[in-house]
N, CA and C atoms of all chains as a GROMACS GRO file, in nm:
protein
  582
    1UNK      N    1   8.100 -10.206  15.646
    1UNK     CA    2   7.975 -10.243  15.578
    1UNK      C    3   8.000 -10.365  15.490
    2UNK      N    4   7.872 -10.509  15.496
    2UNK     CA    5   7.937 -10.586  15.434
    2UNK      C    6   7.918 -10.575  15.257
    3UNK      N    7   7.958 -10.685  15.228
    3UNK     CA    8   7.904 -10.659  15.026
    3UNK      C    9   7.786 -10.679  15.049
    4UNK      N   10   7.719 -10.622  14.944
    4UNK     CA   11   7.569 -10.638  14.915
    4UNK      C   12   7.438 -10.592  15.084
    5UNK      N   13   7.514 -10.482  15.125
    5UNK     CA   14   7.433 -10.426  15.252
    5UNK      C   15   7.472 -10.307  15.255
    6UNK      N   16   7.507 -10.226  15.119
    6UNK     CA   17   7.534 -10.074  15.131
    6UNK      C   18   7.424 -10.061  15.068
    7UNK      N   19   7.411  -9.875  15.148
    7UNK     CA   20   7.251  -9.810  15.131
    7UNK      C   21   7.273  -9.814  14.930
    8UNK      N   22   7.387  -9.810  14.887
    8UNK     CA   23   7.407  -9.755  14.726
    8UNK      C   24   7.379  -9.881  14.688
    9UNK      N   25   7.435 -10.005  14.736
    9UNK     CA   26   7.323 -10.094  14.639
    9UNK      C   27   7.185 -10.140  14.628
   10UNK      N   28   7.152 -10.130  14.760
   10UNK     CA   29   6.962 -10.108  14.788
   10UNK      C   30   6.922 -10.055  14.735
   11UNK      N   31   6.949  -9.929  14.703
   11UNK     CA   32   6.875  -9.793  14.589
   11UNK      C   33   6.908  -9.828  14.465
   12UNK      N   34   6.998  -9.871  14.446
   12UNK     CA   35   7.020  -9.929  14.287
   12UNK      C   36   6.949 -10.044  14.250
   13UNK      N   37   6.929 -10.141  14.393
   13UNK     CA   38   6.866 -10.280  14.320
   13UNK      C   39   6.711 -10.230  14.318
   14UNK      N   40   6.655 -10.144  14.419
   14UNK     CA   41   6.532 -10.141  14.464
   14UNK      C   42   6.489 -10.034  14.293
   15UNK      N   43   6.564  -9.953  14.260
   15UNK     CA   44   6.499  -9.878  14.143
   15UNK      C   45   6.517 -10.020  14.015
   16UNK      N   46   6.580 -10.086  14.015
   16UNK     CA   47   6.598 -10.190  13.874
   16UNK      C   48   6.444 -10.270  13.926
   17UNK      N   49   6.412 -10.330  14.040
   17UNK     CA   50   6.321 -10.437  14.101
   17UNK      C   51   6.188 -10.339  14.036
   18UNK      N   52   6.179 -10.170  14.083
   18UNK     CA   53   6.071 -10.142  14.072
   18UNK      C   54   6.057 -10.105  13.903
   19UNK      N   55   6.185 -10.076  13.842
   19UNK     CA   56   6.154 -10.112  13.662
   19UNK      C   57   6.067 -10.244  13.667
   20UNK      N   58   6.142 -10.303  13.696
   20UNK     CA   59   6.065 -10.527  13.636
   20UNK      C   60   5.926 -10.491  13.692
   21UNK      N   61   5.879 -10.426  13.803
   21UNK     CA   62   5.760 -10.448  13.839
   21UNK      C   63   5.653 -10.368  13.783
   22UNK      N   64   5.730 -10.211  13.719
   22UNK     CA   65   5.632 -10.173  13.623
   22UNK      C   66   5.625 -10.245  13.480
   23UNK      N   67   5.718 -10.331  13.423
   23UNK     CA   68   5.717 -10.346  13.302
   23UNK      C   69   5.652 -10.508  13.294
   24UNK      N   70   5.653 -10.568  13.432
   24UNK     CA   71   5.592 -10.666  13.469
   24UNK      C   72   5.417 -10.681  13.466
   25UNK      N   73   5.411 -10.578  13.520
   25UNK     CA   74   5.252 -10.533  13.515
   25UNK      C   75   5.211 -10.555  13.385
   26UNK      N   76   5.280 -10.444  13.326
   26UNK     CA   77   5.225 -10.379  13.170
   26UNK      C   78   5.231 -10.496  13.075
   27UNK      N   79   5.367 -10.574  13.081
   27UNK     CA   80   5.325 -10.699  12.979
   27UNK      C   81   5.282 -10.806  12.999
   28UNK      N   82   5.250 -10.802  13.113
   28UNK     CA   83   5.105 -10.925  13.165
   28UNK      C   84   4.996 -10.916  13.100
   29UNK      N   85   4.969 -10.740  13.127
   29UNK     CA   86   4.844 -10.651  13.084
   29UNK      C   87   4.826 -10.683  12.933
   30UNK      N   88   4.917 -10.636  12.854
   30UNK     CA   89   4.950 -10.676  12.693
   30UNK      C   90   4.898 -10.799  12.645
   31UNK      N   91   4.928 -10.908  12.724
   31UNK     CA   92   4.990 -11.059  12.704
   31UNK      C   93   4.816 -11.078  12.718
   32UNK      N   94   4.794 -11.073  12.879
   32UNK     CA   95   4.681 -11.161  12.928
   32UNK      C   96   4.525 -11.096  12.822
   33UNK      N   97   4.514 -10.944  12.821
   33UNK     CA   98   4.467 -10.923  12.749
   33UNK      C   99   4.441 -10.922  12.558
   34UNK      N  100   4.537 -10.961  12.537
   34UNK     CA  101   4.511 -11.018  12.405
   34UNK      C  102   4.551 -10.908  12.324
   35UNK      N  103   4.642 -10.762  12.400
   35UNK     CA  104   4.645 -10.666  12.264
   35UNK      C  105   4.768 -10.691  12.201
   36UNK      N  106   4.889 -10.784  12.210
   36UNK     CA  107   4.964 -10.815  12.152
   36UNK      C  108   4.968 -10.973  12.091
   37UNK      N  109   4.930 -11.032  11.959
   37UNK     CA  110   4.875 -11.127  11.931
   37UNK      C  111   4.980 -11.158  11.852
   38UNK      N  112   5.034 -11.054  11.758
   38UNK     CA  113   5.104 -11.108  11.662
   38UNK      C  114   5.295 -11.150  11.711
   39UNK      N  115   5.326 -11.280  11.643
   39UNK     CA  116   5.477 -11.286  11.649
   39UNK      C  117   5.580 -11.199  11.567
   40UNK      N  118   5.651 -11.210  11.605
   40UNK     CA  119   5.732 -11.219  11.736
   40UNK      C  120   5.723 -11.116  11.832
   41UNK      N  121   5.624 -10.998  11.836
   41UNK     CA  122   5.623 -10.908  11.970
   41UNK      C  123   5.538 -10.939  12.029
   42UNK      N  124   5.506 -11.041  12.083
   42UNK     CA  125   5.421 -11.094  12.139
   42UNK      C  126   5.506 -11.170  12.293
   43UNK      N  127   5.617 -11.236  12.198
   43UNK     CA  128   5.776 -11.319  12.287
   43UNK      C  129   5.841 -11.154  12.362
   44UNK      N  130   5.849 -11.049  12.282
   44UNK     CA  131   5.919 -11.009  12.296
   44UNK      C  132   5.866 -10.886  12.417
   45UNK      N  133   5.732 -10.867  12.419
   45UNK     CA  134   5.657 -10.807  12.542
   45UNK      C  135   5.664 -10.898  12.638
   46UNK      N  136   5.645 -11.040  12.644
   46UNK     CA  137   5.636 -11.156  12.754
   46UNK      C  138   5.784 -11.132  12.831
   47UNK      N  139   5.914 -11.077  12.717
   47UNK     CA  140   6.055 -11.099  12.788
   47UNK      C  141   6.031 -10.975  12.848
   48UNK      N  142   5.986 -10.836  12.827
   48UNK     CA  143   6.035 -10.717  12.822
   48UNK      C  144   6.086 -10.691  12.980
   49UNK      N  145   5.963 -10.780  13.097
   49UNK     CA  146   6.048 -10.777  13.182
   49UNK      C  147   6.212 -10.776  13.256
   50UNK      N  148   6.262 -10.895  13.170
   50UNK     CA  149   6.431 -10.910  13.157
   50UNK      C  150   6.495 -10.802  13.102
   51UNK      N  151   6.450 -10.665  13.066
   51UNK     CA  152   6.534 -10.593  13.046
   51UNK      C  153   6.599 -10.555  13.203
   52UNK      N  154   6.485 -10.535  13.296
   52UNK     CA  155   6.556 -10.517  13.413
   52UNK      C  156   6.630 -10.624  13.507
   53UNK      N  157   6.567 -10.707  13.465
   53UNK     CA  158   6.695 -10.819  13.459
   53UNK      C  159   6.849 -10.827  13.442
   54UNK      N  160   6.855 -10.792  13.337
   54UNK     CA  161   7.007 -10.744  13.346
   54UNK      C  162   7.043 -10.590  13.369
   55UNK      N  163   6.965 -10.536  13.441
   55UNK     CA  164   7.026 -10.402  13.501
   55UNK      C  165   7.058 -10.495  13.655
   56UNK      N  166   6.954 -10.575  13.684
   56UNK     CA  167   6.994 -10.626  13.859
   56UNK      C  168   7.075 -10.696  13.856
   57UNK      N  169   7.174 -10.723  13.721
   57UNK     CA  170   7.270 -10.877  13.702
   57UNK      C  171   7.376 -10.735  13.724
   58UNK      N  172   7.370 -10.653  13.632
   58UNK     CA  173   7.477 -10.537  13.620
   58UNK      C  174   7.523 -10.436  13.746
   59UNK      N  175   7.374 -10.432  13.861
   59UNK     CA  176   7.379 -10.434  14.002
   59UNK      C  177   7.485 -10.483  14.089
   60UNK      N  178   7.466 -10.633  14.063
   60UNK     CA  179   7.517 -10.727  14.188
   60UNK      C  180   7.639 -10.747  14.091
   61UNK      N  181   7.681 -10.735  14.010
   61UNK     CA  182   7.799 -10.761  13.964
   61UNK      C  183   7.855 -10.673  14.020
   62UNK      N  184   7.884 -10.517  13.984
   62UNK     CA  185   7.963 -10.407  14.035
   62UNK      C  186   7.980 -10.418  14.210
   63UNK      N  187   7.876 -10.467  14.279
   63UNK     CA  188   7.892 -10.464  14.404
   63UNK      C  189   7.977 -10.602  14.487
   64UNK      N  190   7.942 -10.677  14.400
   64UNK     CA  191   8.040 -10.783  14.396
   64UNK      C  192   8.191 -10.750  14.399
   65UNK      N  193   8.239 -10.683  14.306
   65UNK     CA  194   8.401 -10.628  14.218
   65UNK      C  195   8.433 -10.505  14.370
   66UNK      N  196   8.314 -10.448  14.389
   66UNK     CA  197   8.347 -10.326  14.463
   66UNK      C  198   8.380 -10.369  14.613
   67UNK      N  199   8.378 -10.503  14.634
   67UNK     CA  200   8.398 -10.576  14.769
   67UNK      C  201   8.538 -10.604  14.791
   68UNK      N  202   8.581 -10.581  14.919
   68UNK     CA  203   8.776 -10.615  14.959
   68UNK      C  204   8.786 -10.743  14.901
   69UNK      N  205   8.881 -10.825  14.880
   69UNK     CA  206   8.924 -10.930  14.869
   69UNK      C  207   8.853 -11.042  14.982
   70UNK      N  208   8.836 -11.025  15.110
   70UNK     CA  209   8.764 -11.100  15.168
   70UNK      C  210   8.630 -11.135  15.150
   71UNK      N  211   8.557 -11.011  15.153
   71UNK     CA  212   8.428 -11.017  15.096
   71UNK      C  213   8.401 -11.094  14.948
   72UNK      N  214   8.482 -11.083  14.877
   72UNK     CA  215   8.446 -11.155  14.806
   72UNK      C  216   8.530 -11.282  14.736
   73UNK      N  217   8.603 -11.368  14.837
   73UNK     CA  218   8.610 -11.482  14.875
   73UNK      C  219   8.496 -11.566  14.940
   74UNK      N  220   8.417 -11.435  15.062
   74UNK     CA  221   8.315 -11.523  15.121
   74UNK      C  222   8.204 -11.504  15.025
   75UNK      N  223   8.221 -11.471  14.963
   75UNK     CA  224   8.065 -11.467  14.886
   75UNK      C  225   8.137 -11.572  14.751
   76UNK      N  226   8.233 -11.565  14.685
   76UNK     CA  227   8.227 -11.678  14.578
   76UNK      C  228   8.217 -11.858  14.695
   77UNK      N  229   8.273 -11.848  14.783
   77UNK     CA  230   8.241 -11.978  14.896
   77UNK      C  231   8.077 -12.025  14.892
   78UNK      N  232   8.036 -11.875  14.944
   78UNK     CA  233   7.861 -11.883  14.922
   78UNK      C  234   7.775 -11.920  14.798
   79UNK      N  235   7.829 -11.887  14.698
   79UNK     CA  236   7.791 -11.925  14.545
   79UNK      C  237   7.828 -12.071  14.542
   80UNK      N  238   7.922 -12.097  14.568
   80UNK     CA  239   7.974 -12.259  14.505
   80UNK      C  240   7.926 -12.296  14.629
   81UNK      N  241   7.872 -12.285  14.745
   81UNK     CA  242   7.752 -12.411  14.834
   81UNK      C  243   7.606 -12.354  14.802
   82UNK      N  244   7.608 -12.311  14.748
   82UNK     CA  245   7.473 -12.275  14.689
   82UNK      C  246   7.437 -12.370  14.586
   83UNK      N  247   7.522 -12.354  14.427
   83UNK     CA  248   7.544 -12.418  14.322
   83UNK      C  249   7.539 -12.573  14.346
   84UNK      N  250   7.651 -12.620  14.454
   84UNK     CA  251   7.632 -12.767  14.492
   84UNK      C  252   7.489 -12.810  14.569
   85UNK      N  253   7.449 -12.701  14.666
   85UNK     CA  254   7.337 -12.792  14.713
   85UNK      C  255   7.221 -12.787  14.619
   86UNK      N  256   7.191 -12.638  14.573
   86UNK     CA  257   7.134 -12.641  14.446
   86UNK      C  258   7.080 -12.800  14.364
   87UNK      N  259   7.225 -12.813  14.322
   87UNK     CA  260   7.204 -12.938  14.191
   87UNK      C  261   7.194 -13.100  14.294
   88UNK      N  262   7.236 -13.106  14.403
   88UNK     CA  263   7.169 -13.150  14.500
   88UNK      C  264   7.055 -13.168  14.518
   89UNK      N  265   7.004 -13.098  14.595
   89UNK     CA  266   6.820 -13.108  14.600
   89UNK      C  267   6.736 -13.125  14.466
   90UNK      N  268   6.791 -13.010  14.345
   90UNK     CA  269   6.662 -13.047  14.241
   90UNK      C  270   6.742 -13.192  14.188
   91UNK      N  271   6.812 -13.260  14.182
   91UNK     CA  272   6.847 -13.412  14.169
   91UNK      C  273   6.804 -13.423  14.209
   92UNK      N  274   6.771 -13.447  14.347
   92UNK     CA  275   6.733 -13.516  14.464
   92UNK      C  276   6.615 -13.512  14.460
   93UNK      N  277   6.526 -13.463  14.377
   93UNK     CA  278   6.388 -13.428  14.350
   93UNK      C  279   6.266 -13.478  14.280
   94UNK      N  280   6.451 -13.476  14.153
   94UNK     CA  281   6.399 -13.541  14.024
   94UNK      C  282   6.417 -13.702  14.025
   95UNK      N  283   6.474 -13.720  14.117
   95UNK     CA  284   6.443 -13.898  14.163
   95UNK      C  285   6.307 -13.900  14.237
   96UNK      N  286   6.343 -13.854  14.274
   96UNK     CA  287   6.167 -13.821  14.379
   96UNK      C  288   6.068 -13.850  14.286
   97UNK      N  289   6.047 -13.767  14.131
   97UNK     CA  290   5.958 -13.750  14.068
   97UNK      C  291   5.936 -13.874  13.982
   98UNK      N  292   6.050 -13.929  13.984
   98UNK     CA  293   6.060 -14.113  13.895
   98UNK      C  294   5.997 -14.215  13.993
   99UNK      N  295   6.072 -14.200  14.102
   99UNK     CA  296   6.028 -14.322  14.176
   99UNK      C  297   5.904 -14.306  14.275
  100UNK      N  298   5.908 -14.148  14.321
  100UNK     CA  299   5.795 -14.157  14.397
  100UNK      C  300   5.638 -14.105  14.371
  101UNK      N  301   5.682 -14.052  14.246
  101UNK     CA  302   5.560 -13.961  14.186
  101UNK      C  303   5.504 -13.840  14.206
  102UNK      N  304   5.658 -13.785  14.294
  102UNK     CA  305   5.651 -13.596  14.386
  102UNK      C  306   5.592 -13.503  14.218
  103UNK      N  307   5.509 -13.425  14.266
  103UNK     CA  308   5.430 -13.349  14.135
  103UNK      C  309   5.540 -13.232  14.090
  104UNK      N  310   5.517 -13.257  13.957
  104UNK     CA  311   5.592 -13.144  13.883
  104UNK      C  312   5.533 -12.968  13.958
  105UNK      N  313   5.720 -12.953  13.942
  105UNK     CA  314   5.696 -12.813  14.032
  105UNK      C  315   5.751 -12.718  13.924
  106UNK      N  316   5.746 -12.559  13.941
  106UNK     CA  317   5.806 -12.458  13.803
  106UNK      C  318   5.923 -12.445  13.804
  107UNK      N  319   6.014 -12.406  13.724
  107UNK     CA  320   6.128 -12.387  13.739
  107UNK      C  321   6.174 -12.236  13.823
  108UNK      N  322   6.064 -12.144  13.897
  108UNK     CA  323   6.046 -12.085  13.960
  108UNK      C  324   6.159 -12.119  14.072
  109UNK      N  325   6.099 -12.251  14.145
  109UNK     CA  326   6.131 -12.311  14.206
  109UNK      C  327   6.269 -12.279  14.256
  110UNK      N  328   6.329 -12.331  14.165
  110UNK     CA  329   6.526 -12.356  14.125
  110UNK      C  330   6.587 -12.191  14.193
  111UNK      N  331   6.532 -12.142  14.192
  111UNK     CA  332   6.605 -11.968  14.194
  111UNK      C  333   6.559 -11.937  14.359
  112UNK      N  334   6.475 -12.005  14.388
  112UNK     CA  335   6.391 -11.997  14.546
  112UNK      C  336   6.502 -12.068  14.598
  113UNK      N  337   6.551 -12.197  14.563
  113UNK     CA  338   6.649 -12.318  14.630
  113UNK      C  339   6.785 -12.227  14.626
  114UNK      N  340   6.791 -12.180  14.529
  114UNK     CA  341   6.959 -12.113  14.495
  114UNK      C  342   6.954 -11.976  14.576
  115UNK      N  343   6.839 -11.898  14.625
  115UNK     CA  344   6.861 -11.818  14.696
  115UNK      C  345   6.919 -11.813  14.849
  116UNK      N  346   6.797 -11.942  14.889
  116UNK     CA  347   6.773 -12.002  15.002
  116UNK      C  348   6.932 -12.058  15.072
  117UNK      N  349   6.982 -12.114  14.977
  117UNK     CA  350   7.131 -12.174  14.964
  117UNK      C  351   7.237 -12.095  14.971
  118UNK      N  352   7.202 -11.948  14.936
  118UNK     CA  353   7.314 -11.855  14.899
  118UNK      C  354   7.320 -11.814  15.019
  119UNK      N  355   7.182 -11.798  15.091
  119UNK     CA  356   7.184 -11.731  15.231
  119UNK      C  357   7.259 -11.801  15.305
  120UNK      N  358   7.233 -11.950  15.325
  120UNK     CA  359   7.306 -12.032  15.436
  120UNK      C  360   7.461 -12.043  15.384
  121UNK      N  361   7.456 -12.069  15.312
  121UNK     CA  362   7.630 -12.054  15.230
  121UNK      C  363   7.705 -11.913  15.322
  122UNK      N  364   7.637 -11.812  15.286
  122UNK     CA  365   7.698 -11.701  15.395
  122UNK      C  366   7.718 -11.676  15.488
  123UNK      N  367   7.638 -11.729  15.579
  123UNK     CA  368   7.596 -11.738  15.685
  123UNK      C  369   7.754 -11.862  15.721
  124UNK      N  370   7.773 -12.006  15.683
  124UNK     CA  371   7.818 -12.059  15.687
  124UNK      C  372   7.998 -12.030  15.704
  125UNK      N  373   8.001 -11.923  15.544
  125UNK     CA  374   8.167 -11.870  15.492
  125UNK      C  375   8.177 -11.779  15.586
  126UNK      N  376   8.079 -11.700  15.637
  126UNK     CA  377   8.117 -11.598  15.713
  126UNK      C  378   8.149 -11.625  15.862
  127UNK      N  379   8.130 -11.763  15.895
  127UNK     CA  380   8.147 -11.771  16.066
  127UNK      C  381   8.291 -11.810  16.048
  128UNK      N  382   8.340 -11.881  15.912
  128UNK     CA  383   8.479 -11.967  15.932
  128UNK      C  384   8.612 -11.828  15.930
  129UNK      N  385   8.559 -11.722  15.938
  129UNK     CA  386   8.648 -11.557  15.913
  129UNK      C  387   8.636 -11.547  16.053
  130UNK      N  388   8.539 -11.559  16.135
  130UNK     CA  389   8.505 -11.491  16.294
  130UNK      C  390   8.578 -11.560  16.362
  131UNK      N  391   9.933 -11.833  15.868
  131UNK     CA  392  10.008 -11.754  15.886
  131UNK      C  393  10.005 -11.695  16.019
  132UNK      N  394  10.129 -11.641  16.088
  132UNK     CA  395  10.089 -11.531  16.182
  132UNK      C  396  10.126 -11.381  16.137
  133UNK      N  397  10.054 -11.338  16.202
  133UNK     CA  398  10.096 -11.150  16.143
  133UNK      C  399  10.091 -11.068  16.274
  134UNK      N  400  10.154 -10.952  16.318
  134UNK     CA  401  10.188 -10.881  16.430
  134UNK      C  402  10.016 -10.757  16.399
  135UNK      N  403   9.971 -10.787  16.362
  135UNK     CA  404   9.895 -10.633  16.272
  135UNK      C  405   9.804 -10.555  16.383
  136UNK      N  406   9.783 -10.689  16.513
  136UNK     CA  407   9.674 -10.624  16.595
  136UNK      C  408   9.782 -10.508  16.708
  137UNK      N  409   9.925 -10.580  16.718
  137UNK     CA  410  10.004 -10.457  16.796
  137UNK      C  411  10.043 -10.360  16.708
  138UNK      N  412  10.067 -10.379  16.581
  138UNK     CA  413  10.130 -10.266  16.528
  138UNK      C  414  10.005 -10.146  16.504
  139UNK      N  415   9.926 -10.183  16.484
  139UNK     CA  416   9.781 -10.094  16.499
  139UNK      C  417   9.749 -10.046  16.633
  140UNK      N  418   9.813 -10.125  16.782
  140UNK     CA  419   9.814 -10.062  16.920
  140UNK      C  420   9.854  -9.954  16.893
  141UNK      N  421   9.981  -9.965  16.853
  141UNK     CA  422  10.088  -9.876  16.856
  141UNK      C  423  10.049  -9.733  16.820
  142UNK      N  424   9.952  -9.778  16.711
  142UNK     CA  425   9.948  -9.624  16.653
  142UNK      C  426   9.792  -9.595  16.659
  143UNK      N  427   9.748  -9.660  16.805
  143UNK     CA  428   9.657  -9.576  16.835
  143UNK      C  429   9.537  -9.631  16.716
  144UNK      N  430   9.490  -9.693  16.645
  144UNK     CA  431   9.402  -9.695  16.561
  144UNK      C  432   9.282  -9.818  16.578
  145UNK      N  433   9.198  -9.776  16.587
  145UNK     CA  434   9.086  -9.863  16.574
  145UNK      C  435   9.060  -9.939  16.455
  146UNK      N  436   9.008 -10.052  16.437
  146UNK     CA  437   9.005 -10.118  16.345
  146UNK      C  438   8.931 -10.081  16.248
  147UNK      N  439   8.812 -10.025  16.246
  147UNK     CA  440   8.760  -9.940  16.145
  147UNK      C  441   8.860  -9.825  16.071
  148UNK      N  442   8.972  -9.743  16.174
  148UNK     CA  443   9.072  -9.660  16.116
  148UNK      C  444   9.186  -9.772  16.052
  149UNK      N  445   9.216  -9.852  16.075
  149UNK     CA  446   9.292  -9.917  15.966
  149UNK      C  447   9.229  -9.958  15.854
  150UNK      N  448   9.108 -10.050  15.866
  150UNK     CA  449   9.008 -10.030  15.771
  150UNK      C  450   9.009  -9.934  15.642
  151UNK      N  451   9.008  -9.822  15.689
  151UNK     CA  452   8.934  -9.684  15.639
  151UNK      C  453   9.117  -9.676  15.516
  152UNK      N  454   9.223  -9.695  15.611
  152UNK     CA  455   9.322  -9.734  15.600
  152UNK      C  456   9.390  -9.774  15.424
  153UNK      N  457   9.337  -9.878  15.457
  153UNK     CA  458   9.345 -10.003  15.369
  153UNK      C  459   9.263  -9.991  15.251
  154UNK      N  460   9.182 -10.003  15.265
  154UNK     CA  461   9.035  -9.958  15.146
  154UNK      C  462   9.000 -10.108  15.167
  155UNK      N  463   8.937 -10.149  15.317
  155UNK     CA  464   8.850 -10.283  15.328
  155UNK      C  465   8.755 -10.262  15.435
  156UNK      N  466   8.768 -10.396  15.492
  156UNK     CA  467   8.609 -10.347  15.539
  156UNK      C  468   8.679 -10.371  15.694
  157UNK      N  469   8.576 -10.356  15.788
  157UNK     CA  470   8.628 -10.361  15.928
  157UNK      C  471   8.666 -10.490  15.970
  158UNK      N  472   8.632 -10.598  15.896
  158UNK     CA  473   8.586 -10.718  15.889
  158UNK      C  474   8.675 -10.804  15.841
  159UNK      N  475   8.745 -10.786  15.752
  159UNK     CA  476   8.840 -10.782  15.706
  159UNK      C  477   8.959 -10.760  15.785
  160UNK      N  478   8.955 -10.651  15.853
  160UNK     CA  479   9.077 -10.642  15.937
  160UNK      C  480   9.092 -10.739  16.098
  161UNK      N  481   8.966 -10.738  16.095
  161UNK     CA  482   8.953 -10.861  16.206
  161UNK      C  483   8.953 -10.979  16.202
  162UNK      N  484   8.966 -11.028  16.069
  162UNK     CA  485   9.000 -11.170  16.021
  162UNK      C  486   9.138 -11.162  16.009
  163UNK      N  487   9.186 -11.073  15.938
  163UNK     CA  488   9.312 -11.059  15.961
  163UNK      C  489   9.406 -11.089  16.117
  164UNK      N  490   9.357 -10.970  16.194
  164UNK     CA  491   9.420 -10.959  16.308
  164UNK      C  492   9.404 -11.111  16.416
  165UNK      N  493   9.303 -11.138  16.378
  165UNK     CA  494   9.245 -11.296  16.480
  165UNK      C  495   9.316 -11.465  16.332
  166UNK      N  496   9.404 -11.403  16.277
  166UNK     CA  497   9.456 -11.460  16.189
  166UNK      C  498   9.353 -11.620  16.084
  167UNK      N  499   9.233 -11.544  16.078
  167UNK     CA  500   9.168 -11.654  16.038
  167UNK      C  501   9.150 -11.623  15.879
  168UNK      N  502   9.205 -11.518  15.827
  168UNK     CA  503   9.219 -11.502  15.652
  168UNK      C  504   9.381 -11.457  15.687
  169UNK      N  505   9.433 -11.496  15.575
  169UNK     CA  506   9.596 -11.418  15.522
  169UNK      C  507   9.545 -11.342  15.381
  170UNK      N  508   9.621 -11.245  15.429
  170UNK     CA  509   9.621 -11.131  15.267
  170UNK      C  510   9.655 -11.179  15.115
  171UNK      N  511   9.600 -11.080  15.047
  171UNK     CA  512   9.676 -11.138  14.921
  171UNK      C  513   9.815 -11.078  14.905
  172UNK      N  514   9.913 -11.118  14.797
  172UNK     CA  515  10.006 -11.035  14.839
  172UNK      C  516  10.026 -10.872  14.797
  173UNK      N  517   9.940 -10.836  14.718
  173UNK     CA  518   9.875 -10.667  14.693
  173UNK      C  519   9.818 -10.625  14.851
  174UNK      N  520   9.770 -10.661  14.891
  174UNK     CA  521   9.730 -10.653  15.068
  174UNK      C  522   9.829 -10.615  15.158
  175UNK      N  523   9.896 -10.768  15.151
  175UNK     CA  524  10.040 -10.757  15.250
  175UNK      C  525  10.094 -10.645  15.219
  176UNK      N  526  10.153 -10.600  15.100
  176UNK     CA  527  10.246 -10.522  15.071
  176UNK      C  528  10.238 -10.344  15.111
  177UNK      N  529  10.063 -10.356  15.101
  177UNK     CA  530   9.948 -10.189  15.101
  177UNK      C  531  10.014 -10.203  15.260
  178UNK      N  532   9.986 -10.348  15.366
  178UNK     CA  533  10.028 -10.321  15.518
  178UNK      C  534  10.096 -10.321  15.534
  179UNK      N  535  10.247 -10.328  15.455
  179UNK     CA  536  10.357 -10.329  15.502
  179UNK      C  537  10.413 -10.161  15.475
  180UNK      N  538  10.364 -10.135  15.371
  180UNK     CA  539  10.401  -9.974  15.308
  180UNK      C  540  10.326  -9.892  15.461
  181UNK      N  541  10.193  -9.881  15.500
  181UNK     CA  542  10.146  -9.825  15.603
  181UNK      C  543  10.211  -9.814  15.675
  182UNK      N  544  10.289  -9.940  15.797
  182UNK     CA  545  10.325  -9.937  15.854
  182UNK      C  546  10.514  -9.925  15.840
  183UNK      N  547  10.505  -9.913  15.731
  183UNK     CA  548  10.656  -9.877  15.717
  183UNK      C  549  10.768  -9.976  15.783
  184UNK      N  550  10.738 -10.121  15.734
  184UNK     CA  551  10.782 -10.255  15.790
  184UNK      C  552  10.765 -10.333  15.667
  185UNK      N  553  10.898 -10.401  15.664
  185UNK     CA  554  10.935 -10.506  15.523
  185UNK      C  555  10.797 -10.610  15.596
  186UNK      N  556  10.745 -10.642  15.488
  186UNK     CA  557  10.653 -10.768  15.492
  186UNK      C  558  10.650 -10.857  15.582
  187UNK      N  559  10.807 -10.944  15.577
  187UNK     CA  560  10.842 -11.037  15.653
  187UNK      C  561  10.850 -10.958  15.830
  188UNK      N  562  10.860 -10.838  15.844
  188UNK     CA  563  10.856 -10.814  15.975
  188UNK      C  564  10.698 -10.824  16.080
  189UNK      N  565  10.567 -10.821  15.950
  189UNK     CA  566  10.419 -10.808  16.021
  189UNK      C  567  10.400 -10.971  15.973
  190UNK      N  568  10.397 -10.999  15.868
  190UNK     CA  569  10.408 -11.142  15.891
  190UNK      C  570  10.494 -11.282  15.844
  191UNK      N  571  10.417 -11.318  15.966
  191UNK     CA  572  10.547 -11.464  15.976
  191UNK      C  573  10.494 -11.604  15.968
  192UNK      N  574  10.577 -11.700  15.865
  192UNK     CA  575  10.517 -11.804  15.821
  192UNK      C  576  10.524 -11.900  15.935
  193UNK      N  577  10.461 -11.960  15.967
  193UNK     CA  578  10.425 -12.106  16.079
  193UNK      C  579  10.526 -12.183  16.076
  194UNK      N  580  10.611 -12.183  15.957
  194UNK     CA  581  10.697 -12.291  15.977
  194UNK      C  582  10.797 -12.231  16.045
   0.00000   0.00000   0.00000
């Protein structure tokens, strides 16, 4: 089984994902509706999501550590062509946005590119083992 | 590197998932191994050399 494709970390990431998505709801709900006005719990309902945030950081870490030595060679390979193409493209972007006038995008964005990257990175580390 | 690991595992009859299971890695792992496209660390080497009850230098052998 490879890292990060055991049934024990699916159930672990999928219960942290469905925390963020109830607590996601609720402080939208809070926020958009206006019943939290005053500072600082106002910042601090907008974060409350990120608590499960770092349960899914505390996730993929352990499953990371819990991988043979190979596995996780190919996956730090996958991180660092991720990281490089990463800062790659949004460079490559942000010239775009000087010289050509490409429209400001969210920083949403950046975590879509670094995913996207992590996949092919694996895909990539993992054929040079076969 | 080269390493003997895919005969010495003939030998004793074991499928690569049973050396695997073995080792405490993945199947995947042992087939990078055996098709010599990863070398072990030397905590690795040493777990395959204890298994098979063979000094290090007898499963693997340096290129030069």
């Amino acid at each position: 089984m490879g890292i990060f494709c055991s049934p024990r970390y699916a159930v672990a990431l999928g219960a942290w994902f469905a925390l963020y998505a109830v607590l996601l709801v609720v402080s939208l709900t809070l926020i958009d509706h206006n019943v939290v006005t005053a500072m600082p719990q106002r910042v601090l309902v907008g974060l409350a999501p990120m608590i499960a945030g770092f349960g899914i950081l505390g996730v993929i870490m352990r499953e990371y550590r819990a991988g043979d030595e190979l596995q996780q060679r190919i996956t730090a390979e996958a991180i660092m062509f991720a990281f490089g193409a990463t800062a790659v493209i949004t460079f490559s972007y942000g010239f775009l946005q000087r010289t050509a006038g490409a429209p400001d995008l969210s920083y949403f964005w950046v975590w879509a590119i670094l995913g996207t990257t992590w996949g092919i990175g694996t895909f990539i580390a993992r054929r040079r083992y076969k | 590197m080269k390493n003997r690991l895919r005969v010495l595992r003939a030998e004793r009859n074991w499928s690569q998932a049973e050396l695997a299971h073995e080792l405490g890695v993945s199947r995947q792992t042992v087939n990078a191994l055996e098709i010599q496209k990863y070398d072990p660390s030397l905590p690795l080497a040493y777990k395959i050399a204890r298994l098979f009850d063979r000094p290090v230098e007898e499963i693997f052998l340096h290129d030069d």
